[in-house]
N, C-alpha and C positions, 0 to 999 in steps of 0.2 A: 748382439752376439756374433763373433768372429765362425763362419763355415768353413772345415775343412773339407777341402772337395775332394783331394786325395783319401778321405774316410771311405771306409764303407757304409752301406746305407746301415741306418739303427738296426733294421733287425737283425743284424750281426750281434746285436747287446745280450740279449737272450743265450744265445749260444754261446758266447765266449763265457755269461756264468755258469751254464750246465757246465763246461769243464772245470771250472775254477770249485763247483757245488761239487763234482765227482774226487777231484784232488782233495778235495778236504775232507772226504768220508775216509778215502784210504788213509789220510795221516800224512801225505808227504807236502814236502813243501813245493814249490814253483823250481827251486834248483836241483831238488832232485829228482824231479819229474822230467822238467826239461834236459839234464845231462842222460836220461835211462831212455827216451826217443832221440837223443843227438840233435837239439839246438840249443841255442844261448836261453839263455835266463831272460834276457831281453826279447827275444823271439815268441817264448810261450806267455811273456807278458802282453805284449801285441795282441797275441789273441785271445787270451783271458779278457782283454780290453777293448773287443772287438777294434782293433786297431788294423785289420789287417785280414783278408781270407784266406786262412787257411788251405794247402794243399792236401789234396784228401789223403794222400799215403801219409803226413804227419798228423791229420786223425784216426786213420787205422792204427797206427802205432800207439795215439794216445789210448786207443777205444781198448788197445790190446793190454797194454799197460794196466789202466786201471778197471778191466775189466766190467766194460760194462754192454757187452753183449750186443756190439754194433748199434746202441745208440745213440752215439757220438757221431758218426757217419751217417745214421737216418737224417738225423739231425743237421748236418752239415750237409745232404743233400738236399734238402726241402727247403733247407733258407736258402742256399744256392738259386733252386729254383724259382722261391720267393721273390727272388730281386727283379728278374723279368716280370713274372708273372704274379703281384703282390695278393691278389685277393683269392691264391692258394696259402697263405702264411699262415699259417692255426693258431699261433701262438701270440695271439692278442691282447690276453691278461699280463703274461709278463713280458710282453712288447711298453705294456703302460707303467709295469713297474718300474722300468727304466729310465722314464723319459722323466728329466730336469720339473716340469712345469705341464700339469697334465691339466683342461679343461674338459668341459662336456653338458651336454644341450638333452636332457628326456623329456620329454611330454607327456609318457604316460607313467612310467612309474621310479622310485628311489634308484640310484645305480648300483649296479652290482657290489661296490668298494665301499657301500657305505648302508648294505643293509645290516640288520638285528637277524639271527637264524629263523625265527619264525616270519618275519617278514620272507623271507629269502626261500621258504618251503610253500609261505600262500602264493607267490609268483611260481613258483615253478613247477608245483602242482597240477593247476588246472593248465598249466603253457605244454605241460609235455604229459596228454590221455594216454600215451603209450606204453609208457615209463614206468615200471612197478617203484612201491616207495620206498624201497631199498636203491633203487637207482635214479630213485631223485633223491633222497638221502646224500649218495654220495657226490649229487650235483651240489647242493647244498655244505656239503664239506669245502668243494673243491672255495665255491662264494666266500668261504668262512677266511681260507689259505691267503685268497685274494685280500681281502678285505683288510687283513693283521697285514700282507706287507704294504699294501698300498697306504693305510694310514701309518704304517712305522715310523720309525725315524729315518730312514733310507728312503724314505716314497717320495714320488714326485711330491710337488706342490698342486695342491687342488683346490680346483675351482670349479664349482658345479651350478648349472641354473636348470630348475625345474619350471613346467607347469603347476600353476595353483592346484590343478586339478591331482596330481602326483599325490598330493601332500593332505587331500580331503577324501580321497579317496580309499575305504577300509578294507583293503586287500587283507585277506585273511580274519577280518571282523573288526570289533574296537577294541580288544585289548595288546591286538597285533598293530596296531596304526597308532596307536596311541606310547608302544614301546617305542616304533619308531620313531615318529617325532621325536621323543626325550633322548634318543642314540644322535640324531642329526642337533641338535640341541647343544649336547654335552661336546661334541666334536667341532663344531662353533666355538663354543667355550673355552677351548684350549689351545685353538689355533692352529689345528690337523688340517680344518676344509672349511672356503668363505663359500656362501652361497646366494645366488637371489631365487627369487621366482616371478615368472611373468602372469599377472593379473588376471584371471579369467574374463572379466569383461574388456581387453583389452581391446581396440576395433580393429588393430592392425598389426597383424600378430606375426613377427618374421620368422617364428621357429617350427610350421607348419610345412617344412619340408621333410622332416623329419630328424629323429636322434643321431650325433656324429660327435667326435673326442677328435679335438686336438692336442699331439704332442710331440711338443718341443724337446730336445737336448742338448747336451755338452757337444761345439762343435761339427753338430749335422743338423739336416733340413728337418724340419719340419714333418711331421704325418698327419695323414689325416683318416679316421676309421668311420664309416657311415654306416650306421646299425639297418638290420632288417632281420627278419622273422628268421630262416634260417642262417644265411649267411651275407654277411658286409662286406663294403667295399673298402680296401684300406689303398690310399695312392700317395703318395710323394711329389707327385710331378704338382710344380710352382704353381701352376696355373690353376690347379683344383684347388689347393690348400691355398692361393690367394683370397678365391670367389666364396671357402670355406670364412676365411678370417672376416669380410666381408659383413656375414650372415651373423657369426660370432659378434662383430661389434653393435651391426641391429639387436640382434639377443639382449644384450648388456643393454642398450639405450632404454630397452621396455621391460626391464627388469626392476625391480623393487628387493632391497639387498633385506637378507634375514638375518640378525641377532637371536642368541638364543632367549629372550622375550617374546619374540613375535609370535601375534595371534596364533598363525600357524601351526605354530611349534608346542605352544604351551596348552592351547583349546582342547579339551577331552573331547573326542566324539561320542556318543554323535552328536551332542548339543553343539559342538562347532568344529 
């Protein structure tokens, strides 16, 4: 894959579709958007395309435009800020919708993009004691939003390896482990997400550093997102995301790839 170095970084992807997602609520098109702020057609494509950063007087103008109450501008300040300082970026979930070719490495449980709703309430249930279940409810939506665009027909390409243990494990009991399985099964089956898993008795286990997602896109580098209890580290710079790919191809070599036959997948617990 050819990098354009004149790009900006991915997390400009994000942002340029919130405006493209705002333009399409109001109804107008790209030329009439762009001639009522005064640039080319070509111009507000650039940045619908993250092709290009935006100067923020032509997001005040868009934000004014299509009204949407200086969100356009929070937004365009905080990816700004982003690009120095990445692991203030929030916007991680559709930082991955973006990306061409998305991988990812959990050991302890299913990924966000590929849970069942009740899997997706017994993780985040007992994860956040704080939380009333109305606002983990709505954690639980937001997983649900995820999960339809990342397996769509627009979502990256995915590639997931878990721990054996993810996958025997009855988070939320056995009739909640046991939908899963048949959700990661059926998405196998049609060619949405390939997957392996690494052996519980394996002796030499390289994905013991922890969960981290790489992804790729059209034209720019590489990311790399390294999960942790509250907040992760997402970087760019070659050298992390090299030492990342690295760990990646250990992962794969101790991997054992799942069909939707495999024991795994098909075994009702708790008998297996």
């Amino acid at each position: 894959m050819v990098m354009n170095s004149a790009l900006p970084s991915a997390m400009w992807l994000p942002f340029g579709a919130r405006i493209l997602r705002a333009r399409s609520d109001r109804g107008l098109s790209r030329a009439q958007l762009a001639a009522t702020v005064g640039v080319t057609d070509d111009k507000l494509r650039d940045v619908e395309d993250a092709h290009c950063r935006p100067a923020r007087s032509l997001v005040e103008r868009v934000d004014n435009v299509l009204g949407t109450e200086h969100q356009l501008v929070e937004a365009w300040a905080i990816t700004l800020q982003a690009e120095a300082f990445p692991n203030e970026f929030g916007d991680q979930r559709e930082l991955g919708v973006h990306a061409t070719d998305l991988w990812e490495h959990q050991p302890m449980a299913v990924p966000v993009f590929l849970r069942t709703r009740e899997y997706s309430r017994a993780v985040l249930g007992p994860s956040h004691p704080d939380l009333t279940p109305d606002e983990v409810e709505l954690m639980v939506e937001e997983e649900m939003a995820n999960r339809a665009a990342m397996t769509g027909p627009d979502g990256p390409v995915l590639r997931v390896v878990l721990n054996e243990s993810a996958l025997r494990r009855p988070q939320g009991g056995a009739a909640v482990l046991n939908a899963q399985r048949d959700l990661l099964a059926d998405l196998i089956e049609v060619g949405i997400v390939t997957m392996g898993v690494i052996p519980e008795q394996t002796p030499h286990h390289p994905g013991l550093g922890g969960a981290f997602r790489m992804m790729e896109f059209t034209d720019r580098p590489t990311m790399v997102y390294a999960f942790a209890a509250e907040a992760g580290d997402l970087t760019g710079e070659s050298e992390q995301v090299g030492r990342c790919a690295m760990v990646r191809e250990a992962i794969e070599g101790a991997a054992v790839e799942l069909t939707p036959r495999s024991e795994l997948l098909t075994a009702r617990w708790p008998e297996g």
